[in-house]
Backbone bond lengths (Angstrom), bond angles and torsions (degrees), N, CA, C in turn:
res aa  C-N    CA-C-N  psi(-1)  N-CA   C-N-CA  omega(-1)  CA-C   N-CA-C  phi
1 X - - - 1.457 - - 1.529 108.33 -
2 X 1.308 122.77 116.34 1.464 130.46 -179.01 1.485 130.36 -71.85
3 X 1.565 98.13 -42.30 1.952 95.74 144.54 1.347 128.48 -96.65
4 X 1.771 117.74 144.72 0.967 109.98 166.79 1.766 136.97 -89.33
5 X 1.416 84.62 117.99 1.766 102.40 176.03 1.320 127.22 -58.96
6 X 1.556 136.43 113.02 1.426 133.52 178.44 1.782 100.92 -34.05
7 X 1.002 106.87 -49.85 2.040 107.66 -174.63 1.206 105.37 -86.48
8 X 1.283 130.37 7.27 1.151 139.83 145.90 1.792 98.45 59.86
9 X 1.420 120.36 -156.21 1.440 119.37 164.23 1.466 131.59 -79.94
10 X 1.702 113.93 24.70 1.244 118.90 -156.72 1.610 100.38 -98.71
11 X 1.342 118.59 24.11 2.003 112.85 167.93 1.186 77.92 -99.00
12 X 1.558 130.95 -75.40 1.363 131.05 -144.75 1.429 104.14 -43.81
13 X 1.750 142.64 -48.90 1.043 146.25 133.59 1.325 116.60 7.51
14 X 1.345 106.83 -93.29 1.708 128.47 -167.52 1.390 94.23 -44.41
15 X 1.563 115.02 -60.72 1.482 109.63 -152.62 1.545 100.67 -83.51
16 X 1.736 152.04 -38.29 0.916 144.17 141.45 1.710 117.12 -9.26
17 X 1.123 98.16 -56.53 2.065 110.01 176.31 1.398 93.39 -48.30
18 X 1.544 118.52 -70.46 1.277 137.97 -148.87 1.545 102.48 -66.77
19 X 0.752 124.90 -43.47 1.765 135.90 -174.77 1.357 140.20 -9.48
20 X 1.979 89.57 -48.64 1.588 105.50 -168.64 1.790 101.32 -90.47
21 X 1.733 108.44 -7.52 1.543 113.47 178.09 1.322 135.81 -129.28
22 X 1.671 104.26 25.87 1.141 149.14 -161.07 1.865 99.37 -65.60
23 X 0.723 88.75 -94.91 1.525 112.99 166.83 1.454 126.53 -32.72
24 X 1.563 119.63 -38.54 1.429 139.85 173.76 1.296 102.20 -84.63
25 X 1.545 127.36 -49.37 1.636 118.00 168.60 1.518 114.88 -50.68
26 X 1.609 122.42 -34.42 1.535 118.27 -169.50 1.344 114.66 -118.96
27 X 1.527 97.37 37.57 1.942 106.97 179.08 1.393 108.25 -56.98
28 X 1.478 125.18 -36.98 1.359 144.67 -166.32 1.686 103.16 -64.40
29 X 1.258 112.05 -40.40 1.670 133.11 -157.81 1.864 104.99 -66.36
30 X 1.350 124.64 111.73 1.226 136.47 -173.41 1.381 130.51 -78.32
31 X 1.710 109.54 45.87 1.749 127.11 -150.56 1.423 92.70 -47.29
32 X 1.641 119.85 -64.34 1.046 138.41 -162.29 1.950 104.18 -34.87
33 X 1.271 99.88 -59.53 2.036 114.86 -174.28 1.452 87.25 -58.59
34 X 1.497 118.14 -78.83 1.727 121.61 -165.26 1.484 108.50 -35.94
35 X 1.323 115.29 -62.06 1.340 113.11 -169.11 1.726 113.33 -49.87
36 X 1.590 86.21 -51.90 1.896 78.22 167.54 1.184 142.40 -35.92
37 X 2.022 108.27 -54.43 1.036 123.74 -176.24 1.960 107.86 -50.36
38 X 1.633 89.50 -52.24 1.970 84.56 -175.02 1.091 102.41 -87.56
39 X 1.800 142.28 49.13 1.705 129.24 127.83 0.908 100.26 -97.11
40 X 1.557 151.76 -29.80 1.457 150.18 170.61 1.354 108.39 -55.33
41 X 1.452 124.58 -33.68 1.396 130.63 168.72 1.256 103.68 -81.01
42 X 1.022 160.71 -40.03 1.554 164.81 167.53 1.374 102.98 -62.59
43 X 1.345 154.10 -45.97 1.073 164.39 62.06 1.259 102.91 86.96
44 X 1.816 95.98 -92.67 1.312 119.77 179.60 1.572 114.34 -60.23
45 X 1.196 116.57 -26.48 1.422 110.95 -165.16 1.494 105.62 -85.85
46 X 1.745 110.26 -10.09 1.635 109.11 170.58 1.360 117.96 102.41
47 X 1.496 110.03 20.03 1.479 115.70 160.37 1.354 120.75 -57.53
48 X 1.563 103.34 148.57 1.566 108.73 -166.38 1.227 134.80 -124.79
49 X 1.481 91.44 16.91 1.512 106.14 169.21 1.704 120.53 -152.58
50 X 1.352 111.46 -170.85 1.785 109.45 164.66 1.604 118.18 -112.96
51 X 1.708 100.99 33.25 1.334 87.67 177.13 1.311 101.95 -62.12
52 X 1.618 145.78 -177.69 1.501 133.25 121.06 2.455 82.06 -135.48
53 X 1.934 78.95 160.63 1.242 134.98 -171.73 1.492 109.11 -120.19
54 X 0.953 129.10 67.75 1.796 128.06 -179.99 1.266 115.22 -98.49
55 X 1.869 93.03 101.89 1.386 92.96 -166.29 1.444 102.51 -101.24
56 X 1.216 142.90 140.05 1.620 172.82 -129.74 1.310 80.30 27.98
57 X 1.596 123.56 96.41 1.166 136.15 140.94 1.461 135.33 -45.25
58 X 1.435 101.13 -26.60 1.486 126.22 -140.12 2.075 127.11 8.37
59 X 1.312 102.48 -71.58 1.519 96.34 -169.90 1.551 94.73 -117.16
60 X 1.495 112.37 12.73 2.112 112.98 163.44 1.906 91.52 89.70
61 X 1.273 132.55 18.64 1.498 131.42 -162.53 1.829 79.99 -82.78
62 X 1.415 131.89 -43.76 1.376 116.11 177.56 1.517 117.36 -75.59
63 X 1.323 120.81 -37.66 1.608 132.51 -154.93 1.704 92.34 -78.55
64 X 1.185 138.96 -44.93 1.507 127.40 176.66 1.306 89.49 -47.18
65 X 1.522 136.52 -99.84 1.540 108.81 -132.04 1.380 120.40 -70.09
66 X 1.198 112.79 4.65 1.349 103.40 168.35 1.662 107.31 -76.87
67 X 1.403 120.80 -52.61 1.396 105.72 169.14 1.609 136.76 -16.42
68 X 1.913 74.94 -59.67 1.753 107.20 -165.30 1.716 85.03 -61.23
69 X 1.152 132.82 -21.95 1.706 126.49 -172.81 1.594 117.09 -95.29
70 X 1.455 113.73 4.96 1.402 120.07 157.98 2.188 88.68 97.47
71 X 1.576 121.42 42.44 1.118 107.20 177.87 1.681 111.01 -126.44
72 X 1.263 96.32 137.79 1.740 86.03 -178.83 1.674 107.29 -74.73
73 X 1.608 95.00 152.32 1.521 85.37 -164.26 1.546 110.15 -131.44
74 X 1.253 116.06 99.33 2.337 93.60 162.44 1.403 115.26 -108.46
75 X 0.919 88.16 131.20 1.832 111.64 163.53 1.367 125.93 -98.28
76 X 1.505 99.78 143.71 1.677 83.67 172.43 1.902 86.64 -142.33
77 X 1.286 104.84 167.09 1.195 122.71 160.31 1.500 136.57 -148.45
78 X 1.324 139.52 162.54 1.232 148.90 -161.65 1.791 102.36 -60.89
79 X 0.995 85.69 -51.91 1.907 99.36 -165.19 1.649 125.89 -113.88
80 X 0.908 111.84 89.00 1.309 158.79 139.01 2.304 94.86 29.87
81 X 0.665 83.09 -78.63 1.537 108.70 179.57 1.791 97.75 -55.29
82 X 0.810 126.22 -17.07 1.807 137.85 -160.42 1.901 78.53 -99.64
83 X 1.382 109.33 -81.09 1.507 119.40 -175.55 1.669 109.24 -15.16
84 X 1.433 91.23 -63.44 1.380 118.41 -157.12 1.420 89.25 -38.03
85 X 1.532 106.17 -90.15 2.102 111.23 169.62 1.207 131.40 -13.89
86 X 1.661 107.17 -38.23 1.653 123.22 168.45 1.771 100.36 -41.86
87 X 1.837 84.28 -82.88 1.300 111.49 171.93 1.770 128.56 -2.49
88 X 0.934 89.91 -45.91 1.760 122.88 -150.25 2.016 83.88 -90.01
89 X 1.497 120.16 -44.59 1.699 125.23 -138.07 1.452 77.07 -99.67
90 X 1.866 131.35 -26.30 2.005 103.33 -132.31 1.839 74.20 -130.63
91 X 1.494 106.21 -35.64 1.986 95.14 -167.86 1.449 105.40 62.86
92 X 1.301 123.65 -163.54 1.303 111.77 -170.65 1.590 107.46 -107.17
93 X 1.739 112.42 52.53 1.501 106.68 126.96 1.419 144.63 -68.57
94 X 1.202 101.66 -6.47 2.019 108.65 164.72 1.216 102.24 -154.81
95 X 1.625 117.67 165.69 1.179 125.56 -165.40 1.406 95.40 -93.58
96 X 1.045 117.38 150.31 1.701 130.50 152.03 0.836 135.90 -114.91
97 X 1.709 130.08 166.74 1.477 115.41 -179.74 1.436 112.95 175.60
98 X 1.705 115.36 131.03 1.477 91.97 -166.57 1.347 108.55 -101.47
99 X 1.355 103.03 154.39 1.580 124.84 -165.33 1.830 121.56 -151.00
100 X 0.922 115.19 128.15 1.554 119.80 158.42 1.232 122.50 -50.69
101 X 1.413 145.69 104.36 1.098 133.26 177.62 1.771 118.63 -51.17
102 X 1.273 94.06 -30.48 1.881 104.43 -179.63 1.723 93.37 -60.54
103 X 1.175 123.30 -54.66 1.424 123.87 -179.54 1.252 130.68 -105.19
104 X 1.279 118.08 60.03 1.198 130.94 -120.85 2.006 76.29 -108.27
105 X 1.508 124.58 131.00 1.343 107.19 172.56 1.471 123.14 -101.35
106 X 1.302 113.18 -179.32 1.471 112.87 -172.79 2.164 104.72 -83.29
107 X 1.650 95.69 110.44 1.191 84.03 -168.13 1.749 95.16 -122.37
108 X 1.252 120.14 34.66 1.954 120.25 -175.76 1.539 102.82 134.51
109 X 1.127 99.17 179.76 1.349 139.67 -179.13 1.344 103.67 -86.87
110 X 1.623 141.80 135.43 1.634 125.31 168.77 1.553 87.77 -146.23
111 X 1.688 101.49 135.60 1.480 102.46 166.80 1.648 112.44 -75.66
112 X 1.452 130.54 -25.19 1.017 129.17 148.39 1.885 129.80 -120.14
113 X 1.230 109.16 154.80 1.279 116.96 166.43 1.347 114.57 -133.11
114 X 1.094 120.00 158.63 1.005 126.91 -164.28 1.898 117.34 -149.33
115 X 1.027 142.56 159.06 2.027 156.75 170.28 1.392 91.90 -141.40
116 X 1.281 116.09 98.37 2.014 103.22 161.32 1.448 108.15 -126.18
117 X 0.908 99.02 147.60 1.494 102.64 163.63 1.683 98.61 108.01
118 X 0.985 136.00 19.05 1.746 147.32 164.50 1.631 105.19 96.80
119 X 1.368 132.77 26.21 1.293 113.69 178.65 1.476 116.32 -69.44
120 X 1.011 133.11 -17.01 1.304 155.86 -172.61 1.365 104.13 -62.69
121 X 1.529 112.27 -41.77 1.618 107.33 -152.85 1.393 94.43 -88.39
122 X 2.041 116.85 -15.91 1.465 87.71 178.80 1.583 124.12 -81.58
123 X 1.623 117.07 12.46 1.400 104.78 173.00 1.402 99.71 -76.11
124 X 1.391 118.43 149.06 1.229 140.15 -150.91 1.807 100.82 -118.18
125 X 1.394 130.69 -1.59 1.017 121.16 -177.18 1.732 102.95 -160.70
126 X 1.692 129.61 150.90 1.096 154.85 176.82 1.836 93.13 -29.13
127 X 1.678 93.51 -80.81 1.205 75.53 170.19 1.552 165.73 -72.58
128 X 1.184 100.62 7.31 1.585 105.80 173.30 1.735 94.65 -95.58
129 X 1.423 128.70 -7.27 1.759 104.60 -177.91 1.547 81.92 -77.93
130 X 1.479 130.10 -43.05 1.753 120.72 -164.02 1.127 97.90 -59.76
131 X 1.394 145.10 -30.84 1.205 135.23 -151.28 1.750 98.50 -90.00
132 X 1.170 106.40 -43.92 1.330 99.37 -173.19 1.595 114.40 -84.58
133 X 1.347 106.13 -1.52 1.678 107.64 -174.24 1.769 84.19 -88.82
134 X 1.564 136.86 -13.82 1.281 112.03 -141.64 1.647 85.21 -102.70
135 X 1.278 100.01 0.40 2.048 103.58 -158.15 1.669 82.53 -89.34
136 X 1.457 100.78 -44.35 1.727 93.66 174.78 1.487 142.38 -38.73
137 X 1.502 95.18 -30.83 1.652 106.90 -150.74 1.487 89.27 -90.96
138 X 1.753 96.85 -41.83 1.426 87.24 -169.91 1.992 126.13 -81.94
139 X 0.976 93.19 29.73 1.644 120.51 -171.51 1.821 108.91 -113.93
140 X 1.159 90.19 -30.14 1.873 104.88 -174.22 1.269 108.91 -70.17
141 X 1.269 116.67 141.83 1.686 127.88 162.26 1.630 115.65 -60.36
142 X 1.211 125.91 178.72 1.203 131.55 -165.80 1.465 95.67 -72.21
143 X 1.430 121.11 -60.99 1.618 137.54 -176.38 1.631 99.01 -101.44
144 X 0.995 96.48 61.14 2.217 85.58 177.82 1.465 92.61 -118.45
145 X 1.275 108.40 -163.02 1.723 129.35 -171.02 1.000 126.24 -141.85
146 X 1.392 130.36 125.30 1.879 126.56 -174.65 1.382 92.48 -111.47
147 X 1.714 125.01 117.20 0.976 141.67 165.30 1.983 114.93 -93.29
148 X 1.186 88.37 146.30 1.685 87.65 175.53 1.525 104.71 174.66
149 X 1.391 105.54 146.75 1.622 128.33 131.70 0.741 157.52 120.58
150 X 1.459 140.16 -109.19 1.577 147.90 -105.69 1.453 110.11 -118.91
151 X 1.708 113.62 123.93 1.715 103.87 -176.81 1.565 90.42 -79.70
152 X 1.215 100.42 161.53 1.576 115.68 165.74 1.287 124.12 -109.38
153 X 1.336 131.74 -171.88 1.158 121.18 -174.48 1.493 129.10 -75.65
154 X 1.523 120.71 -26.90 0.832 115.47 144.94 1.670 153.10 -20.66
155 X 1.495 103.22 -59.07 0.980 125.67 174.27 1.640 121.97 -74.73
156 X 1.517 107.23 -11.98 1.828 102.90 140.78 1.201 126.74 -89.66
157 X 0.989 92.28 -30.15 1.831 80.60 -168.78 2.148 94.40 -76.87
158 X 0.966 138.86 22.50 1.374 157.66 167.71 1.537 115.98 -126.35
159 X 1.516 118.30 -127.92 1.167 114.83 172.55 2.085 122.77 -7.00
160 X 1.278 111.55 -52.63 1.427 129.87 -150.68 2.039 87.24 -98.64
161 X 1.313 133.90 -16.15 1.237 132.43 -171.05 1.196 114.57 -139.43
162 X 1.563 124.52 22.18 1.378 157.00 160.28 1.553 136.85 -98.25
163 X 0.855 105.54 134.47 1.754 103.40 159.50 1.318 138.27 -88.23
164 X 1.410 142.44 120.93 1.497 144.61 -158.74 1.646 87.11 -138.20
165 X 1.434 106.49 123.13 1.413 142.35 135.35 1.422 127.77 -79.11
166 X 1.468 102.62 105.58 1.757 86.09 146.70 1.674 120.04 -141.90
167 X 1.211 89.58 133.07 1.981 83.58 -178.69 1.521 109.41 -75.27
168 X 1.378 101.21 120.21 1.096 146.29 173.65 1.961 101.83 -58.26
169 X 1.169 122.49 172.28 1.458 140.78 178.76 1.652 93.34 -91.98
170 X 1.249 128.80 -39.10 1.829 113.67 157.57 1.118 127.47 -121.27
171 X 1.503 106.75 33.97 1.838 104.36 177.75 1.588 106.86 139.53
172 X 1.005 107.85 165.20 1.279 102.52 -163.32 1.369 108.89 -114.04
173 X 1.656 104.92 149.83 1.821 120.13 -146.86 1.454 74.79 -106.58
174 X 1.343 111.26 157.71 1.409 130.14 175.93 1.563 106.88 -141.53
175 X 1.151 127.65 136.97 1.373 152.51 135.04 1.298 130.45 -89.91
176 X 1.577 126.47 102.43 1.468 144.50 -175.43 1.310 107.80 -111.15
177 X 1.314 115.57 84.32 1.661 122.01 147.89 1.714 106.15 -18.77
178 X 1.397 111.39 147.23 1.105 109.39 165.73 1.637 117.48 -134.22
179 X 1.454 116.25 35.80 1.201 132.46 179.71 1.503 105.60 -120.21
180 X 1.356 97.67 157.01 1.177 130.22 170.27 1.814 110.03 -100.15
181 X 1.676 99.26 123.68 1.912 90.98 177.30 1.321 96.67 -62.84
182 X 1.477 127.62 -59.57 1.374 94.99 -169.23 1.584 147.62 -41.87
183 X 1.250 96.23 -10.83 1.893 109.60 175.22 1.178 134.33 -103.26
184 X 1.897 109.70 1.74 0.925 120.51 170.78 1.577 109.33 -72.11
185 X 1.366 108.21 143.60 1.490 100.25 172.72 2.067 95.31 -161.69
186 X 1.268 117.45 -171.04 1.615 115.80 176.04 1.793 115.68 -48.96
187 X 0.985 96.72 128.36 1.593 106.60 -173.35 1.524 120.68 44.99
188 X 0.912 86.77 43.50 1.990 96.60 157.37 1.425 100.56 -69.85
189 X 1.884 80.70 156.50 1.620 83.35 -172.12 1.619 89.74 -129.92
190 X 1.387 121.71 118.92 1.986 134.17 -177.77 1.233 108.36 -90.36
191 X 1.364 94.70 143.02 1.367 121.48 153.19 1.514 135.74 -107.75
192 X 1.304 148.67 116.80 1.136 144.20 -179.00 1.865 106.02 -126.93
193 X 1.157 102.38 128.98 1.823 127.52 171.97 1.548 89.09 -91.25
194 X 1.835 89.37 118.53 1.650 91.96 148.94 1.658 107.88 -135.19
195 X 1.148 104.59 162.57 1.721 104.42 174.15 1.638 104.68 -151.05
196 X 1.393 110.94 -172.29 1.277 123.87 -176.38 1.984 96.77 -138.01
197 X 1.144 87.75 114.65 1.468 103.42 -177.90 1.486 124.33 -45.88
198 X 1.758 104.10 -30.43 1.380 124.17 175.69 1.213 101.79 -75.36
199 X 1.083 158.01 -30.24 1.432 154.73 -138.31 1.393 129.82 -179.67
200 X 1.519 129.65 97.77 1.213 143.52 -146.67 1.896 88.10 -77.44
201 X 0.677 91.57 -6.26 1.960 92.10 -175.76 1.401 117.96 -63.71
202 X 1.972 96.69 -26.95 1.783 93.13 -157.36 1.689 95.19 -123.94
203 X 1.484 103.69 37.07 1.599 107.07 145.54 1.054 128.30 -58.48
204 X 1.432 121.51 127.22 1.374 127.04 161.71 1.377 109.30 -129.98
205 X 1.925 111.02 147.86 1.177 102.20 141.21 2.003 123.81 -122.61
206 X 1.164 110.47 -178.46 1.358 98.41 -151.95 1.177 96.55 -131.79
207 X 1.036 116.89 133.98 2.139 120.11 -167.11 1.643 99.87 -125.95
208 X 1.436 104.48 124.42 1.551 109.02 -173.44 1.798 101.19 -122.99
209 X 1.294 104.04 172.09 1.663 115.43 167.36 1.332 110.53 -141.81
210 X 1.827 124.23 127.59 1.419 111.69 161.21 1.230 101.22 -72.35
211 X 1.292 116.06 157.61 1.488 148.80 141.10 1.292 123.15 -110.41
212 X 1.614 100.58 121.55 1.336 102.07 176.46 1.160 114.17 -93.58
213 X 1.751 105.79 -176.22 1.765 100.72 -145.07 1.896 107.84 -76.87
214 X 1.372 107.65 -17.21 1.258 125.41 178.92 1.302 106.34 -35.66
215 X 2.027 92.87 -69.62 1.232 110.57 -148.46 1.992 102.63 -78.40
216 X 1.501 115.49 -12.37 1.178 104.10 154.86 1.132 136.13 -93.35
217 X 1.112 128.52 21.87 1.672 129.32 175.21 1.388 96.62 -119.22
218 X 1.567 124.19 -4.91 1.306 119.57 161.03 1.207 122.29 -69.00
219 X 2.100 103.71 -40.85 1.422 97.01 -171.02 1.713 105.98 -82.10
220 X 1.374 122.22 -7.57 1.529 105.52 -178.36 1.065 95.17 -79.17
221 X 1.390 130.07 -65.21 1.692 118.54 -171.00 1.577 115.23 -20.35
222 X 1.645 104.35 -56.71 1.801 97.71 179.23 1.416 122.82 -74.17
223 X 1.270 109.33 10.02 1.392 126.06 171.26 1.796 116.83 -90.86
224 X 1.169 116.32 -30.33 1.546 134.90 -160.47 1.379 107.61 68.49
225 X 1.865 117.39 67.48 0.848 105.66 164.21 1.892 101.27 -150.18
226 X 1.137 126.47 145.92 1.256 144.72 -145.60 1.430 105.42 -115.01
227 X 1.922 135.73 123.47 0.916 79.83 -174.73 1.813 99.81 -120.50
228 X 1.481 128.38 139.23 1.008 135.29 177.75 1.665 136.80 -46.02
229 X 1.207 103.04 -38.00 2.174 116.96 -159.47 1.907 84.05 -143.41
230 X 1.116 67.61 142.17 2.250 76.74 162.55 1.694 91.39 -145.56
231 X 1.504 123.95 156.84 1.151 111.33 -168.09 2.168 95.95 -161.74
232 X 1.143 94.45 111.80 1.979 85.10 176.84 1.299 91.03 -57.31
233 X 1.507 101.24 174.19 1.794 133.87 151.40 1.184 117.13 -122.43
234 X 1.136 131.75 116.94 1.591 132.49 156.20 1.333 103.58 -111.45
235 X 1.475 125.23 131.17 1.490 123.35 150.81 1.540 99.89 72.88
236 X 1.051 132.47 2.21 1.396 126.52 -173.46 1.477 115.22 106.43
237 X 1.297 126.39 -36.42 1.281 105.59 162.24 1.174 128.42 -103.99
238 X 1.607 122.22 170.29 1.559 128.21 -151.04 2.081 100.70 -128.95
239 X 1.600 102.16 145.16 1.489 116.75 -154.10 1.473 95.05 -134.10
240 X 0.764 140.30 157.71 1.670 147.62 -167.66 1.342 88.79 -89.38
241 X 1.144 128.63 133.71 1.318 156.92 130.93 1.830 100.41 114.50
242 X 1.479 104.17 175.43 1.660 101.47 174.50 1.615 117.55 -123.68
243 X 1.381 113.13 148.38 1.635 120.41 -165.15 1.557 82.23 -129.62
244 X 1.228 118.75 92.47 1.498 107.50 175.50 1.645 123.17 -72.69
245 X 1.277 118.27 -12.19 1.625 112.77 145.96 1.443 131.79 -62.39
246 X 0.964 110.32 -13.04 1.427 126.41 -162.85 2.063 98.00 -112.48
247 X 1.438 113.78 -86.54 1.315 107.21 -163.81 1.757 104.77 -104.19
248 X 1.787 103.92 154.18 1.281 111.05 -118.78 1.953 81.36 -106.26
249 X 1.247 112.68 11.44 1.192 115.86 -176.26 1.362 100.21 -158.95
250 X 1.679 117.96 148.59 1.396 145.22 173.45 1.527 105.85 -110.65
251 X 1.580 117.48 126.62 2.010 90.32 -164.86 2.298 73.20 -151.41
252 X 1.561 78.63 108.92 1.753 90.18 179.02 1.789 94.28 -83.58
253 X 1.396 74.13 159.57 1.982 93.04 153.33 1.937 106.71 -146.52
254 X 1.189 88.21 143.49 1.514 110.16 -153.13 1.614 104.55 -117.80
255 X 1.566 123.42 140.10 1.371 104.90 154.37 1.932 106.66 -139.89
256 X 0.876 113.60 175.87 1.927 116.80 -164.99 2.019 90.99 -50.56
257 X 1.599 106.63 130.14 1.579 97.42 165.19 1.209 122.49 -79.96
């Protein structure tokens, strides 16, 4: 990588670690419902085609049902080892390819794109969300849609200051928040240790940043990108506007300003 990034190469890391237990930690996780919910939101906002662009794909847990929904699909992701699993789930029903979202290149036209599931929060600085919102725009169709996002505060001082178990098929994977709610506050920046009890190999830890809503409609604007719908999440479904005590995700939709 030729510039240096505040988060430097430490996702490709984390999620490389994370890779081989990716999937077994988020057996519980309802891609199939979620994904739905944001094409009905994409939907509504008047997208006009089936391209999709899924950018931090990671192991394809979003990019199947879009397939399975009649959409052509490329993904790319940071880490290499993530692909691979893709690889392994899609064969060459969608293209893949790994990529930096910060440097994300001009690879088509997409009536949608999309970051779900928090990849966003691990850029660690203003400029890498512009950088990666700018790889977006210039990837977008004339009338397409940049979907994505955003944990809220909630979801540190919980998820990010918690413990999650799950026994695994050889042992059980752990996730250890390493916050305190009381210290969460606007743009904190988290840490969470996870490992797999079986195997000191597939440690990770995972470095996040809130962004508040300011500071992201700042960075699309300097991106040329506008943003249309804002929508909470609780529990899986999404409500017009965001209460970041309340719902545990901020998830924009965007189109060229």
């Amino acid at each position: 990588m030729e510039k240096q990034w505040t988060a430097g190469e430490s996702v490709k890391e984390t999620y490389d670690s994370w890779a081989p237990v990716y999937d077994e930690f988020n057996q519980g996780y309802m891609f199939e419902r979620w994904t739905g919910k944001l094409v009905e939101k994409a939907e509504e906002a008047g997208v006009g085609g089936k391209r999709l662009l899924d950018v931090a794909c990671g192991t394809g847990m979003s990019s199947l049902p879009m397939l399975e929904r009649g959409w052509t699909v490329t993904g790319c992701d940071i880490s290499p080892r993530m692909l691979d699993i893709a690889l392994e789930k899609i064969g060459d029903r969608a293209t893949l390819f790994e990529a930096d979202m910060r440097e994300l290149p001009d690879v088509g036209e997409f009536d949608l794109i999309w970051a779900i599931n928090d990849p966003l929060n691990y850029l660690l600085d203003i400029e890498e969300l512009e950088a990666s919102f700018e790889g977006m725009r210039r990837n977008l169709a004339a009338d397409g849609i940049v979907l994505f996002d955003i944990n809220t505060l909630v979801t540190y001082r919980t998820f990010f200051s918690n413990e999650v178990v799950v026994e695994g098929a050889e042992g059980r994977l752990v996730w250890q928040g390493q916050l305190s709610p009381a210290d969460v506050s606007t743009g904190t920046f988290a840490e969470a240790r996870f490992e797999a009890e079986s195997d000191s190999a597939l440690t990770a830890v995972h470095r996040q940043r809130h962004f508040t809503e300011a500071e992201v409609l700042a960075a699309l604007d300097a991106a040329g990108l506008q943003r249309v719908a804002f929508f909470g999440e609780k529990e899986g479904y999404l409500t017009p506007g965001v209460d970041e005590d309340f719902h545990t995700k901020a998830v924009y939709l965007c189109r060229h300003g």
